[in-house]
mmCIF file as gemmi writes it, N, C-alpha and C atoms, coordinates in Angstrom:
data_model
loop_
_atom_site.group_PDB
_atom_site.id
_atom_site.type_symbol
_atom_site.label_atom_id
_atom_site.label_alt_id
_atom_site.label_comp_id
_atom_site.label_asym_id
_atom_site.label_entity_id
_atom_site.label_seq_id
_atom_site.pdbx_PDB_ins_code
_atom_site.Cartn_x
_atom_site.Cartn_y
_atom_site.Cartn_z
_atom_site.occupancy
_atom_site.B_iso_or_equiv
_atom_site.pdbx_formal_charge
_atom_site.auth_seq_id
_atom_site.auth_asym_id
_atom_site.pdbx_PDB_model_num
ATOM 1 N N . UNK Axp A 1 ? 26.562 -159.601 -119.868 1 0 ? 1 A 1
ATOM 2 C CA . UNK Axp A 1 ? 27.514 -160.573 -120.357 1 0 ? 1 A 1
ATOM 3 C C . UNK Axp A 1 ? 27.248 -161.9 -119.638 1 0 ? 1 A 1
ATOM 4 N N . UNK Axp A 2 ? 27.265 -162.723 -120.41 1 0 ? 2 A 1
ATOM 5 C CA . UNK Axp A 2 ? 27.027 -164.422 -119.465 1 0 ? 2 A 1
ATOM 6 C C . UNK Axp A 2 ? 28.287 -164.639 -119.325 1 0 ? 2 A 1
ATOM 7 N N . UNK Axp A 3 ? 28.164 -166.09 -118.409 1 0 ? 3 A 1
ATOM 8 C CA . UNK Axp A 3 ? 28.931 -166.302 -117.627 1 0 ? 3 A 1
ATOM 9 C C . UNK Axp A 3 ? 30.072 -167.105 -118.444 1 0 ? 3 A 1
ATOM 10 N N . UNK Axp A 4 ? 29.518 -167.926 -119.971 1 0 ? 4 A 1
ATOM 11 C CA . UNK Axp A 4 ? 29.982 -168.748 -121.025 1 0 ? 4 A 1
ATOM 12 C C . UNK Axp A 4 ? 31.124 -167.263 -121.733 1 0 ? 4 A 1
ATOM 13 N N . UNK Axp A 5 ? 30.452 -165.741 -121.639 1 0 ? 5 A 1
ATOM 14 C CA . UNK Axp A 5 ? 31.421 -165.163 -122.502 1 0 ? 5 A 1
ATOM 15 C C . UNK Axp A 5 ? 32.474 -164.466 -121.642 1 0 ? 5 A 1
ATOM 16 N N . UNK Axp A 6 ? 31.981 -164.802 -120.263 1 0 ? 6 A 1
ATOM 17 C CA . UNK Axp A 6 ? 33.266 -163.629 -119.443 1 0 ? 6 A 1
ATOM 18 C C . UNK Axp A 6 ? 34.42 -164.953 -119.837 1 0 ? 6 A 1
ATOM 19 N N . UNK Axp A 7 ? 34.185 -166.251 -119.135 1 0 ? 7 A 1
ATOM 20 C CA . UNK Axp A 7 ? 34.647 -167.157 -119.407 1 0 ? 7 A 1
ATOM 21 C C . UNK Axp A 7 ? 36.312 -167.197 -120.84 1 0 ? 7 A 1
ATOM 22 N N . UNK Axp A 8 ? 35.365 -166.967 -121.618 1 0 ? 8 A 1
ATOM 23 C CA . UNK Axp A 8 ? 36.247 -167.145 -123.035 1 0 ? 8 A 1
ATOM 24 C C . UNK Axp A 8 ? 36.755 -165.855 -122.716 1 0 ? 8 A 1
ATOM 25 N N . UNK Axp A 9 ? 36.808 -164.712 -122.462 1 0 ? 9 A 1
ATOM 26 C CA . UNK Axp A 9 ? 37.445 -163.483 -122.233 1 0 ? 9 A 1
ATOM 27 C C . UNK Axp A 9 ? 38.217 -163.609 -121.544 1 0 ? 9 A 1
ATOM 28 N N . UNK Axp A 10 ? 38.322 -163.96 -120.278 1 0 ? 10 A 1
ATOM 29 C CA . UNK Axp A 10 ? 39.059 -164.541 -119.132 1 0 ? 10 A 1
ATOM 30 C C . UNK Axp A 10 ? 40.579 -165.456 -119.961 1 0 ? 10 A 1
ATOM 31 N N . UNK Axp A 11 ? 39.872 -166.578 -120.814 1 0 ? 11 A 1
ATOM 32 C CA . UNK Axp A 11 ? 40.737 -167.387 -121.308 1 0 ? 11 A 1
ATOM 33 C C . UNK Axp A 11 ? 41.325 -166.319 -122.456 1 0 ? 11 A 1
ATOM 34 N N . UNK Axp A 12 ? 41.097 -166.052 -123.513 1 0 ? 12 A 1
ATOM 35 C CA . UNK Axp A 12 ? 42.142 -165.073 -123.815 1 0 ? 12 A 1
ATOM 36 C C . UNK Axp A 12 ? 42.679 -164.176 -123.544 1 0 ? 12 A 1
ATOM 37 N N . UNK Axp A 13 ? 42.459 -163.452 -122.433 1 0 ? 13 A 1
ATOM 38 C CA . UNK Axp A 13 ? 42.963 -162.584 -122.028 1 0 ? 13 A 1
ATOM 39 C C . UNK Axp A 13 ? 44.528 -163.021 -121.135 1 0 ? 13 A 1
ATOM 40 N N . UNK Axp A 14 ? 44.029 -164.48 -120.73 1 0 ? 14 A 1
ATOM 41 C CA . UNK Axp A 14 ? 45.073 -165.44 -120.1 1 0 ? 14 A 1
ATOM 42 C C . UNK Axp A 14 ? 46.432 -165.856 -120.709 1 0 ? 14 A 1
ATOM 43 N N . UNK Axp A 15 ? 46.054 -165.9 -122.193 1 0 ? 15 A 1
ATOM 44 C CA . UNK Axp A 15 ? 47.181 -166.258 -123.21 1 0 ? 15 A 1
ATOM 45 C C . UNK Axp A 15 ? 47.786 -165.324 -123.916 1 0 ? 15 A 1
ATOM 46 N N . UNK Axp A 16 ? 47.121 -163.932 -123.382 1 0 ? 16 A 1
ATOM 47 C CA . UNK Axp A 16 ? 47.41 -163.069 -124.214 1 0 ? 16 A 1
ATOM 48 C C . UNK Axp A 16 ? 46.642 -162.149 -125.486 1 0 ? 16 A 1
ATOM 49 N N . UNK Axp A 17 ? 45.62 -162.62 -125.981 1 0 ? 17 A 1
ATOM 50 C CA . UNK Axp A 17 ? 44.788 -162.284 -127.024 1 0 ? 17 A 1
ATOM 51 C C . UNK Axp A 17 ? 43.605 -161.458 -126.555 1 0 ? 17 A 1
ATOM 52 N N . UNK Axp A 18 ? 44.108 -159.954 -126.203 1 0 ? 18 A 1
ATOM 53 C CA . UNK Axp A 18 ? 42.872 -158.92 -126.32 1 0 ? 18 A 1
ATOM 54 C C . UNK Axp A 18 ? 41.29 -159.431 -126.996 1 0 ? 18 A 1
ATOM 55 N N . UNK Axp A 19 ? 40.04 -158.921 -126.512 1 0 ? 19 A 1
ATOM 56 C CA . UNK Axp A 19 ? 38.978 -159.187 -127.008 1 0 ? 19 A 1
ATOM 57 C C . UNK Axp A 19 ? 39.012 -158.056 -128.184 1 0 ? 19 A 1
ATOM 58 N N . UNK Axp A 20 ? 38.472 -158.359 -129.159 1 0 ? 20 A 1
ATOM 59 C CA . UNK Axp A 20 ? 38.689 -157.363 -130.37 1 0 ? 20 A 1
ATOM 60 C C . UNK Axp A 20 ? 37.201 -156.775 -130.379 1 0 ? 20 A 1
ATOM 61 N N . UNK Axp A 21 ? 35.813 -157.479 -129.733 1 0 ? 21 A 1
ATOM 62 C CA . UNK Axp A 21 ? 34.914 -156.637 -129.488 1 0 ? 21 A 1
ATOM 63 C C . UNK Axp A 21 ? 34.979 -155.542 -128.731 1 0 ? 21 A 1
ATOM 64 N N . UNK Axp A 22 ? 35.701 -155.653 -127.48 1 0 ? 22 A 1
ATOM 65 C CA . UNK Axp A 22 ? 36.191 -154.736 -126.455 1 0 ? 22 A 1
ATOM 66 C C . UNK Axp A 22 ? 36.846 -153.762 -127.171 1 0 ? 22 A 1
ATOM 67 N N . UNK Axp A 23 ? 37.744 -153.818 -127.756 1 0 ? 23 A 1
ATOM 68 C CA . UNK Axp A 23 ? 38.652 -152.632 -128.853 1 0 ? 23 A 1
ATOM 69 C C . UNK Axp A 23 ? 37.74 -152.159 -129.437 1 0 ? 23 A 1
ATOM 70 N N . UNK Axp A 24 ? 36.729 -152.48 -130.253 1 0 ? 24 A 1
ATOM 71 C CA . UNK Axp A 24 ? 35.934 -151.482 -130.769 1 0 ? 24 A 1
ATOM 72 C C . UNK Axp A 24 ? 34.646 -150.798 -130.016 1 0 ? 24 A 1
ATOM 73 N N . UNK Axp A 25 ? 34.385 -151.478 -129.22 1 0 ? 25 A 1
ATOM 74 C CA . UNK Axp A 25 ? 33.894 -150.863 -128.444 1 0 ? 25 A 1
ATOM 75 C C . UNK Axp A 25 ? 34.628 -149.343 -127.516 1 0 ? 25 A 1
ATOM 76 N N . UNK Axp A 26 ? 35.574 -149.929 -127.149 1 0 ? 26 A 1
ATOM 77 C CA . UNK Axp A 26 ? 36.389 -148.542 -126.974 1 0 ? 26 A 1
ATOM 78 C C . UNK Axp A 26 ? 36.742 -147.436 -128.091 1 0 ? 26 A 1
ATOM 79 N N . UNK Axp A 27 ? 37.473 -147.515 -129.249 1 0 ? 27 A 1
ATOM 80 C CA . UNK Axp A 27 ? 37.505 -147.126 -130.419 1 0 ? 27 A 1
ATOM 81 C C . UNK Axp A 27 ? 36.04 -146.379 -130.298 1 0 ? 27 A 1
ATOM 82 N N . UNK Axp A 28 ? 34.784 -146.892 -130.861 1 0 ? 28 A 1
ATOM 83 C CA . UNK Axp A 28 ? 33.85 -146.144 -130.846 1 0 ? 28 A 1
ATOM 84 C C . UNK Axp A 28 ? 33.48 -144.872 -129.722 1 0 ? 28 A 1
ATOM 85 N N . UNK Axp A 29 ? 33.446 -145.412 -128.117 1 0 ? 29 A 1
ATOM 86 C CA . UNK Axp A 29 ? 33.53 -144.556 -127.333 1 0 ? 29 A 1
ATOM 87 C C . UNK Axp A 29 ? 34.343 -143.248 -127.007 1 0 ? 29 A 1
ATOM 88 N N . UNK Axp A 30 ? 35.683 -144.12 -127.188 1 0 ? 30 A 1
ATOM 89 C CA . UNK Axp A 30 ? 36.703 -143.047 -126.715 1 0 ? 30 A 1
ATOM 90 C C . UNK Axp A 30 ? 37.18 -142.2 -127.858 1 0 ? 30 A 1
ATOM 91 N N . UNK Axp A 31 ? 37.307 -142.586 -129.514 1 0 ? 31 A 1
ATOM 92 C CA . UNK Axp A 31 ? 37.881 -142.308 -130.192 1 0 ? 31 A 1
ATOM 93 C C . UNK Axp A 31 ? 36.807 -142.255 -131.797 1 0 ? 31 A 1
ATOM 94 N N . UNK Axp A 32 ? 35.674 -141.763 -131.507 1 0 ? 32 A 1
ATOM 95 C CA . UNK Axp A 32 ? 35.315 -141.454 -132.653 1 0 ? 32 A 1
ATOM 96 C C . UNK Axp A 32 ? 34.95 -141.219 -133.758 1 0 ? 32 A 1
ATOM 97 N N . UNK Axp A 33 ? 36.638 -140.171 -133.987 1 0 ? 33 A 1
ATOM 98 C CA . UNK Axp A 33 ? 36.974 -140.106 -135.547 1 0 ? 33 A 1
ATOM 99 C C . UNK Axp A 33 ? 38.18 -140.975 -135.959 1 0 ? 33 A 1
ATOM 100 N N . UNK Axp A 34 ? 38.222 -141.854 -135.071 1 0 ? 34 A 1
ATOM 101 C CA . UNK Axp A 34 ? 38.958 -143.067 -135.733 1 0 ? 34 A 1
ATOM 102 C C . UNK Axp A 34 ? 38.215 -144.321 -136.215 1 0 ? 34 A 1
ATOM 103 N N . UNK Axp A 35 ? 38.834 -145.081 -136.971 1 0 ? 35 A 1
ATOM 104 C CA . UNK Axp A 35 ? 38.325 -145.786 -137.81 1 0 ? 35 A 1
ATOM 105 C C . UNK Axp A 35 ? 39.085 -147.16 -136.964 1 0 ? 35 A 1
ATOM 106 N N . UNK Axp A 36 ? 38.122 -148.445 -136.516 1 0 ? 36 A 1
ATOM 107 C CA . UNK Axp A 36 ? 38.694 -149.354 -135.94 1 0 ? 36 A 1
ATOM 108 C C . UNK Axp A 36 ? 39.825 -150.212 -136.851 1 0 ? 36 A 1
ATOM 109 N N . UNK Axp A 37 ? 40.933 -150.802 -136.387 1 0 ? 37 A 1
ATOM 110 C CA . UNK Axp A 37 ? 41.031 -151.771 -137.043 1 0 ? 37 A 1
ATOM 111 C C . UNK Axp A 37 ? 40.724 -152.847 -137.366 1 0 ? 37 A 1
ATOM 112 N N . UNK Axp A 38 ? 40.865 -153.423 -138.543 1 0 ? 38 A 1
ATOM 113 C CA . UNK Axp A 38 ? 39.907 -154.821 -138.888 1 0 ? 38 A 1
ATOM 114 C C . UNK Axp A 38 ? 40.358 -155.637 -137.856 1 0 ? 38 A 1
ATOM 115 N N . UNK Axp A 39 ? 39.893 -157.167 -137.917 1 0 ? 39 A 1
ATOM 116 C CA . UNK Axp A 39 ? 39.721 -158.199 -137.004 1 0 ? 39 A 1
ATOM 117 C C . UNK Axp A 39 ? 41.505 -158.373 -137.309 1 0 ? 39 A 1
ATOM 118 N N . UNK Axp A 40 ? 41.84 -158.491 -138.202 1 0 ? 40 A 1
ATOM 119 C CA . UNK Axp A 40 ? 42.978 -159.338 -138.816 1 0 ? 40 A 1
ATOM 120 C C . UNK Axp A 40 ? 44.343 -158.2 -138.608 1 0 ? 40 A 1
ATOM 121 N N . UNK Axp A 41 ? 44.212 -156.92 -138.379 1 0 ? 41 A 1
ATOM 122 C CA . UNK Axp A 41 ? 44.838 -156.309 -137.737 1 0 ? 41 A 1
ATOM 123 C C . UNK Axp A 41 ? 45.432 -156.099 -136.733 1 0 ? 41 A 1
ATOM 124 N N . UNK Axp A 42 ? 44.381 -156.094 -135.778 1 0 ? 42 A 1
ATOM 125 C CA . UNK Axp A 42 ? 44.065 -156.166 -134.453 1 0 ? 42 A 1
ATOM 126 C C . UNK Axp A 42 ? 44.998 -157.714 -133.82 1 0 ? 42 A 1
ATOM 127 N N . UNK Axp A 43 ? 44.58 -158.075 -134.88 1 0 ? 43 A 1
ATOM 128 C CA . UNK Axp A 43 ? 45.548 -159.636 -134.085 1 0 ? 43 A 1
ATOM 129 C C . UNK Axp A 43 ? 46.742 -159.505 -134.442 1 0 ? 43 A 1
ATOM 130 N N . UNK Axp A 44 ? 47.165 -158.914 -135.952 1 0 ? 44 A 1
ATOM 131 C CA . UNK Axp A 44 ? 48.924 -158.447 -135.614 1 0 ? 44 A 1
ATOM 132 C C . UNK Axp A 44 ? 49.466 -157.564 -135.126 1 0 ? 44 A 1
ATOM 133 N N . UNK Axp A 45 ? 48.694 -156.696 -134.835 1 0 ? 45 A 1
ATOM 134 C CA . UNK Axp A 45 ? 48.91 -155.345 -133.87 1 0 ? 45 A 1
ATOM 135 C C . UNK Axp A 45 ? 49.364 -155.834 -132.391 1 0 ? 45 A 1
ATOM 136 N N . UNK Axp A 46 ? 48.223 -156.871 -131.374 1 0 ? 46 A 1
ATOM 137 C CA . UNK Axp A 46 ? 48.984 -157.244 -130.375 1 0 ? 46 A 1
ATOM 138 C C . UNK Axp A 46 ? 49.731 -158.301 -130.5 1 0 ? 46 A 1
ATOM 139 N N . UNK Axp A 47 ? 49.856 -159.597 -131.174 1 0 ? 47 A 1
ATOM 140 C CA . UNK Axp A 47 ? 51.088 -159.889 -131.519 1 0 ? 47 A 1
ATOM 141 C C . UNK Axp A 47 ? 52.531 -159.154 -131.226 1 0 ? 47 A 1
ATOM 142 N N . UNK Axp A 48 ? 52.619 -158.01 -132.254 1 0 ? 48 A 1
ATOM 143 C CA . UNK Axp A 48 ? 53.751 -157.562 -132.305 1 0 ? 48 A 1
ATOM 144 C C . UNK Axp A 48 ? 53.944 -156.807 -131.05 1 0 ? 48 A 1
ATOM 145 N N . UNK Axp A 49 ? 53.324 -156.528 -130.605 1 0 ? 49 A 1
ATOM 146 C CA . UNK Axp A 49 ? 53.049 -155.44 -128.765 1 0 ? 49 A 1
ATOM 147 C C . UNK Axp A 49 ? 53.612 -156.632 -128.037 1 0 ? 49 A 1
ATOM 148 N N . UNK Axp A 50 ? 52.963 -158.462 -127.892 1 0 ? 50 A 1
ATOM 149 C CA . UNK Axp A 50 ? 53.003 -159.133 -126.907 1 0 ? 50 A 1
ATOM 150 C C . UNK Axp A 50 ? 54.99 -159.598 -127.49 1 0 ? 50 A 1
ATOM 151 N N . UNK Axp A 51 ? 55.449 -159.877 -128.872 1 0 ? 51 A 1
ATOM 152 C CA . UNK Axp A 51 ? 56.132 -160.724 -128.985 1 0 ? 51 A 1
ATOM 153 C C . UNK Axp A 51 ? 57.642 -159.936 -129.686 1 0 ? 51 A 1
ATOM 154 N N . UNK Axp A 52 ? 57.616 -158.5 -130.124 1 0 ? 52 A 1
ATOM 155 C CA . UNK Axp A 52 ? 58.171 -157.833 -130.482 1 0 ? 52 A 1
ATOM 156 C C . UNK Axp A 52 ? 58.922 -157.709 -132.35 1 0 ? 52 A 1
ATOM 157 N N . UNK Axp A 53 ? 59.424 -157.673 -132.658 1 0 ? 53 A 1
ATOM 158 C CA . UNK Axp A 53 ? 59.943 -157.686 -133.767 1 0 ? 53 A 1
ATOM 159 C C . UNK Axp A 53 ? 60.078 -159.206 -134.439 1 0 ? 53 A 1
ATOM 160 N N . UNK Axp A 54 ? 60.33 -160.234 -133.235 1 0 ? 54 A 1
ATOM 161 C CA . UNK Axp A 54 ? 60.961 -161.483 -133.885 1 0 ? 54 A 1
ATOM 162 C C . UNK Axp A 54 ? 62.405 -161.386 -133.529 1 0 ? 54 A 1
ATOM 163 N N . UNK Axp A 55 ? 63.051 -160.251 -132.651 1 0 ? 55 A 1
ATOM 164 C CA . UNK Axp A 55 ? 64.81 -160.177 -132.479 1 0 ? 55 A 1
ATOM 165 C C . UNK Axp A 55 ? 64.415 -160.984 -131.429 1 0 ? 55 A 1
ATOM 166 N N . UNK Axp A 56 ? 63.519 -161.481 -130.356 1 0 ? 56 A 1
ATOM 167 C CA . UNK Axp A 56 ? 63.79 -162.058 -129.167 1 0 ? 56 A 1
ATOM 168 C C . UNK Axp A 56 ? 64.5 -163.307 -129.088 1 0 ? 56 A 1
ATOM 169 N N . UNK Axp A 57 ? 64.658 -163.805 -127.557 1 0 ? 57 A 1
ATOM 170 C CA . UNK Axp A 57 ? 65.707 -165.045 -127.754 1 0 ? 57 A 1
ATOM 171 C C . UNK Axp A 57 ? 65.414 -165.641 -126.771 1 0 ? 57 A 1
ATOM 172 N N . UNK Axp A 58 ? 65.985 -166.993 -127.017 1 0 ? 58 A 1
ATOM 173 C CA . UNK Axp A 58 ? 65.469 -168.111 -126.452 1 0 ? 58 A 1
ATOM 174 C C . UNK Axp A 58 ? 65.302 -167.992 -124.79 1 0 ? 58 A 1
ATOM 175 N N . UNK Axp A 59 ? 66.193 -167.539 -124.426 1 0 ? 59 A 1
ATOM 176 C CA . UNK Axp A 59 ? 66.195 -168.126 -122.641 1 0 ? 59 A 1
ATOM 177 C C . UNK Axp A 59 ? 66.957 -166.786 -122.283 1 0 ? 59 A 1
């Protein structure tokens, strides 16, 4: 891995946004006979993990 991609990993991982290569990479390893989720999944999947339903509140 260079130093330009730990970089950008680092930074999303900072704001919150899992690497979605990393997920399938795991997926493949650990899991198989599962089928990854798409790119566009994967981003509402942790979304809803980081931000919850949408009931949250201000302060």
């Amino acid at each position: 891995m260079t130093l330009l991609s730990r970089l950008a990993e680092t930074a999303r991982l900072m704001v919150g946004m899992p690497d979605y290569n990393a997920y399938c990479r795991h997926v493949a390893s650990h899991h198989p006979d599962r089928t990854p989720m798409t790119r566009a999944e994967f981003f509402r999947n942790r979304q809803q993990a980081r931000y919850g339903s949408g009931g949250g509140r201000c302060c």
